[in-house]
C-alpha positions, -999 to +999 in steps of 0.1 A: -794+179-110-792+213-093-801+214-059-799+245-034-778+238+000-815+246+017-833+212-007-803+192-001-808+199+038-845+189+037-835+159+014-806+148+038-832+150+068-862+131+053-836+103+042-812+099+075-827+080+104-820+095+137-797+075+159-810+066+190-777+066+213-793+051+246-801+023+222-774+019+196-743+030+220-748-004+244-755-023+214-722-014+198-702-022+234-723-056+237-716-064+200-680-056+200-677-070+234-687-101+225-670-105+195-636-094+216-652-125+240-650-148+213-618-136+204-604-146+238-621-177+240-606-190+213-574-182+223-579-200+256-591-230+234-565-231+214-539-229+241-553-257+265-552-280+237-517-279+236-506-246+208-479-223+219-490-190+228-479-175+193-496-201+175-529-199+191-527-165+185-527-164+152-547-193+148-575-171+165-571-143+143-573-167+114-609-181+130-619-141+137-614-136+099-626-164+089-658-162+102-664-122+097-656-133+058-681-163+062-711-137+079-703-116+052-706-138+025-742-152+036-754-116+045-755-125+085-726-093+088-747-067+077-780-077+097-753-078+127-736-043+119-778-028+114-781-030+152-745-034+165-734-002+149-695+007+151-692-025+175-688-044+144-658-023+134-639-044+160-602-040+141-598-077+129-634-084+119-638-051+106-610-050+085-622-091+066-656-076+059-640-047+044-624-062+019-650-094+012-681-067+005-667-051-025-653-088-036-687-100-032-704-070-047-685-071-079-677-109-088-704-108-115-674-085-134-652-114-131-626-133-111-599-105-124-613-074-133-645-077-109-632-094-077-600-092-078-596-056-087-627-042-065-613-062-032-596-032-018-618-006-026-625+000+009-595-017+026-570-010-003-560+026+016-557+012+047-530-013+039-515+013+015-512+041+041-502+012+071-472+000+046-459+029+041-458+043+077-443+012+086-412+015+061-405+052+070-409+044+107-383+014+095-361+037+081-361+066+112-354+035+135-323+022+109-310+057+114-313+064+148-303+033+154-268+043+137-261+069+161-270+056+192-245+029+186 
């Protein structure tokens, strides 16, 4: 299909919705707020009943994944993300719904070549690029290291 630059224009205008910002900008604060809110109450939680600081910690990350995979997996995410906007993009949450969409979009290919393989679609070059910035920072801090010594 051949379109002009003009029909794809009109196309691209009759199909996009126009973002209200004084709507969808407090939205995304209040959204991402709140999830940031439940972040920290969890943490407090965790730590009064007796965790160590690290542990609560990353017991509260494993709840804040847990439960972004959880809304995904029933659909609740999505309905979340249609009024919340970018303040669902909240790093931790963000990242588990990420990689549980595609997982759940392509499971009916199988455990292996559906699931497994389509699970970092979206996320795959995130982890991919974060890697390997994190071994060459590794290695410029090994070698400056060996100087300043």
């Amino acid at each position: 299909m051949n379109i002009s630059n003009e029909e794809y224009g009109e196309l691209t205008k009759k199909r996009s919705h126009n973002s209200k910002l004084y709507k969808t900008v407090p939205m995304a604060f209040l959204i991402g707020g709140l999830i940031c809110t439940i972040g920290e109450a969890l943490l407090n939680i965790y730590t009064m009943a007796g965790l160590s600081k690290d542990a609560s910690a990353m017991l509260t990350s494993m709840t804040l994944v847990f439960l972004s995979i959880l809304f995904t997996g029933l659909e609740w995410y999505d309905r979340i993300a249609q009024h919340a906007g970018a303040g669902t993009l909240v790093p931790i949450t963000g990242f588990a719904n990420a990689v549980a969409s595609p997982a759940l979009d392509f499971k009916s290919e199988g455990y292996v070549l559906g699931l497994g393989a389509k699970m970092f679609v979206i996320a795959g070059p995130v982890i991919v690029y974060g890697i390997s910035a994190s071994v060459v920072y590794g290695i410029i801090y090994y070698i400056v290291g060996l100087f300043m010594k």
